[in-house]
C-alpha positions in Angstrom: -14.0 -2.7 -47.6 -12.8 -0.9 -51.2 -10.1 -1.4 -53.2 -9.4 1.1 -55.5 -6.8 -0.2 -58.4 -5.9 0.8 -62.0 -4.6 4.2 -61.3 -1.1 5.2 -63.7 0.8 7.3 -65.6 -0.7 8.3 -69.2 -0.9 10.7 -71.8 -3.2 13.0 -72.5 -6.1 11.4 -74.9 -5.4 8.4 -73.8 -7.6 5.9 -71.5 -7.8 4.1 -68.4 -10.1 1.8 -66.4 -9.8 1.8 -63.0 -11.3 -1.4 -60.8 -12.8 -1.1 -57.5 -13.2 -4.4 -55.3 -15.9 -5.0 -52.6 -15.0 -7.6 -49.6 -18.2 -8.6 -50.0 -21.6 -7.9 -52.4 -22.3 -4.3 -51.5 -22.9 -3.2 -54.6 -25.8 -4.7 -55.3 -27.8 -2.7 -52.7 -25.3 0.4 -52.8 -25.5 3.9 -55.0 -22.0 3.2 -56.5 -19.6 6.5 -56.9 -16.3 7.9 -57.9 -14.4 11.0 -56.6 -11.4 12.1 -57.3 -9.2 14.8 -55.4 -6.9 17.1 -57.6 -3.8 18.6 -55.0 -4.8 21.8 -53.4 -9.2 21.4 -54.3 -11.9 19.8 -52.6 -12.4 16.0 -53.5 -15.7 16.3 -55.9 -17.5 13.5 -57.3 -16.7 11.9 -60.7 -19.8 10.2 -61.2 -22.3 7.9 -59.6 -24.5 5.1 -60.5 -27.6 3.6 -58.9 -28.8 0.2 -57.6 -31.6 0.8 -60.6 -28.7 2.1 -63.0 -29.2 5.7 -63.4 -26.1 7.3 -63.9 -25.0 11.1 -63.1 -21.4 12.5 -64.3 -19.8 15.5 -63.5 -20.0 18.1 -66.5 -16.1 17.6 -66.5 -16.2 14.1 -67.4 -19.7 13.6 -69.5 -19.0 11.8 -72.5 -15.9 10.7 -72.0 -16.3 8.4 -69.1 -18.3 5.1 -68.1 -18.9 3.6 -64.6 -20.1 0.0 -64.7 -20.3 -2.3 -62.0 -19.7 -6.4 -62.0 -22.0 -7.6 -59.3 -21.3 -11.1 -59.5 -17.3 -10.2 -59.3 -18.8 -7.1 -56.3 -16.3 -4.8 -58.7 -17.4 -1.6 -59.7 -15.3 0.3 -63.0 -14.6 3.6 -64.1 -13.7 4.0 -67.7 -12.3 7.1 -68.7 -11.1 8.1 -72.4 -10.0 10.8 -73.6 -8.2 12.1 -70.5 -7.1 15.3 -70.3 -4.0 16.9 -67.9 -6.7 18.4 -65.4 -8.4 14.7 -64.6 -5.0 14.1 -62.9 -5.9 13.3 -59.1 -6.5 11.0 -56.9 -9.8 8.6 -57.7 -11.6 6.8 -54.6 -14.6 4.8 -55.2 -17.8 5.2 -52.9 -20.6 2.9 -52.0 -23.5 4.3 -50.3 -25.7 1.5 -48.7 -29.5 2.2 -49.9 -28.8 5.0 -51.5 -31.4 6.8 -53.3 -30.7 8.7 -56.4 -27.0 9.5 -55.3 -27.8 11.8 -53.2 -25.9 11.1 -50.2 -22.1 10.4 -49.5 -20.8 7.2 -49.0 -20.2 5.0 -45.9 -17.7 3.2 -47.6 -14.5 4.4 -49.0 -12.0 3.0 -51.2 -8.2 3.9 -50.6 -7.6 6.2 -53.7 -5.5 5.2 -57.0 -3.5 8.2 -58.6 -4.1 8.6 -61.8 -1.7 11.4 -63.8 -2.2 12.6 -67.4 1.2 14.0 -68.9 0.6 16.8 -71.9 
């Protein structure tokens, strides 16, 4: 199970970190990932990271965002700075269990944090 936390209210270029907690050590043997779901458009994915550390990003978010992952703490992070109006939606963290170069969807979902950038 996922908890998604860290979600808020914030201006535009400012930052956030949002937290993601595992029941248990998944993350260890999971492709890690981050959605997010804007009202009205499809939920797309934010970034993913692998049990080897490769990373992908969305073009939206390159350079301006980090995912990181505690395994000893099973928490996964998503650090985003400069944050713009249109990154306002609704982030969900992923875990895929053996996934392989992100390139499935994940078996395990978070419950979503709102996140909302103010211009």
């Amino acid at each position: 199970q996922l908890q998604a936390s860290g979600g808020g209210l914030v201006q535009a270029g400012g930052s956030l970190r949002l937290s993601c907690a595992a029941s248990g050590s998944i993350f260890s043997t999971s492709d890690v990932q981050w959605y997010r779901q804007a009202p009205g458009k499809q939920r797309e994915r934010v970034t993913c990271s692998t049990t080897t550390n490769i990373t992908r990003f969305a073009n939206s978010v390159r350079g301006r965002s980090t995912i990181s992952k505690d395994v000893a703490k099973n928490t996964l992070y998503l650090q985003m700075n400069s944050l713009k109006p249109e990154d306002t939606a609704v982030y969900y963290c992923g875990a895929t269990y053996r996934g392989y170069l992100c390139r499935a969807s994940p078996d395990y979902w978070g419950q979503g944090t709102q996140v909302t950038v103010s211009s």
